[in-house]
N, C-alpha and C positions, 0 to 999 in steps of 0.2 A: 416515419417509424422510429422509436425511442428504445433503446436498450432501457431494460429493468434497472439497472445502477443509475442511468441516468436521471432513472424521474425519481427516485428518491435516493440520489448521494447527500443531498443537506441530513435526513434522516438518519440515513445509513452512518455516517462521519460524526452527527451527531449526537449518537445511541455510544458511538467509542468514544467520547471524548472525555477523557478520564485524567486529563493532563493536570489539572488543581486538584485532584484529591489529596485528603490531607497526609495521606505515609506517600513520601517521597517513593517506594519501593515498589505502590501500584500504580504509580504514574504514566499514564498513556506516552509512548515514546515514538515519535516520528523518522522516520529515517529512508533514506535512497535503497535501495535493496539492487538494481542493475540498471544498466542505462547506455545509451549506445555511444559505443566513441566517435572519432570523426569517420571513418571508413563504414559507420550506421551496423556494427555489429556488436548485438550487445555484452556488455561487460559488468560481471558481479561486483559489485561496491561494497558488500557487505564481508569481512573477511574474520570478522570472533565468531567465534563459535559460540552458539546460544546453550549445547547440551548440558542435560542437567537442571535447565532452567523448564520453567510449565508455565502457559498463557494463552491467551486468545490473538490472532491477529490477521489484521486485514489487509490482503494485500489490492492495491489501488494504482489504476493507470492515469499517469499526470504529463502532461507538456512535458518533451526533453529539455527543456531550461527553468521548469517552474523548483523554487526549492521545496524538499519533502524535511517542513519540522514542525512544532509544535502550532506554527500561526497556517499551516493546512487546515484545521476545521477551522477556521476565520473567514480563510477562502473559499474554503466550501457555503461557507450561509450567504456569503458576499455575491460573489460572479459563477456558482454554481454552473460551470461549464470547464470540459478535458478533465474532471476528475469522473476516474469509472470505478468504483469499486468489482473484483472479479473474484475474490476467495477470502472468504472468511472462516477462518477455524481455529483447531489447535494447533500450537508452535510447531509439534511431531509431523505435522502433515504438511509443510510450506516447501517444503525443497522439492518434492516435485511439483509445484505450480510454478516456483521459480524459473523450473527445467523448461516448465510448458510456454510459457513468456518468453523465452530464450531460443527456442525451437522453432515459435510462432510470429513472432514480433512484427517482420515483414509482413504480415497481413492486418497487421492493428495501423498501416498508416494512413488508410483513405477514413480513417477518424479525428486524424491529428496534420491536415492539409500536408500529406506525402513526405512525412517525417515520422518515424519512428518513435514513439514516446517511452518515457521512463517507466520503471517500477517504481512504487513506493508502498510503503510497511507502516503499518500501525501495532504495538506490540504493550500488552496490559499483560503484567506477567500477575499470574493468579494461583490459586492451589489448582490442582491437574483435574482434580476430581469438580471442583467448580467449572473451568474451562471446557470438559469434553459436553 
């Protein structure tokens, strides 16, 4: 049995993969968003504040040691395995999924061999009215 992210995360990662577009300002941005410290309880990495700002973004469950940056869709078409994509929307709706990864986490580990995995963010800042 296959989680739905799982059989198509190369798709899924990249449909966003927005990283070379030519205005620097829609550029697909990769980034850690929480990740468990040593005592395996997760902790937010992401500390600016995004408001103000409008976008689409996907948040994505990866190995707690893989890094979350721009060469993510590379590894996704490559060894296409521990990336899960779980929420894709607008920027407005990501904190509580955040919350929910935070809450849940302990039970995402008999996916990632009894280790807790990271969050990770993919963020295409766009006009709002595009994004929703």
């Amino acid at each position: 049995e296959r989680l739905l992210s799982e059989q198509s995360v190369e798709f899924i990662l990249g449909f966003l993969d927005k990283t070379a577009d030519n205005s620097p300002r829609y550029r697909t941005s990769v980034f850690d968003v929480s990740a468990p410290n040593a005592a395996g309880k997760p902790i937010r990495l992401i500390e600016e504040s995004l408001d103000g700002e409008s976008g689409l973004v996907c948040l994505f469950l990866a190995p707690h040691r893989s890094p979350c940056n721009r060469l993510t869709f590379e590894d996704a078409r490559e060894e296409k395995e521990g990336l899960y994509p779980v929420f894709i929307g607008h920027l407005m709706n990501v904190s509580a999924q955040i919350g929910k990864y935070e809450a849940d986490s302990e039970n995402l580990k008999a996916l990632y061999n009894g280790k807790i995995p990271k969050l990770c963010a993919t963020l295409t800042l766009m006009k709002e009215k595009t994004s929703m």
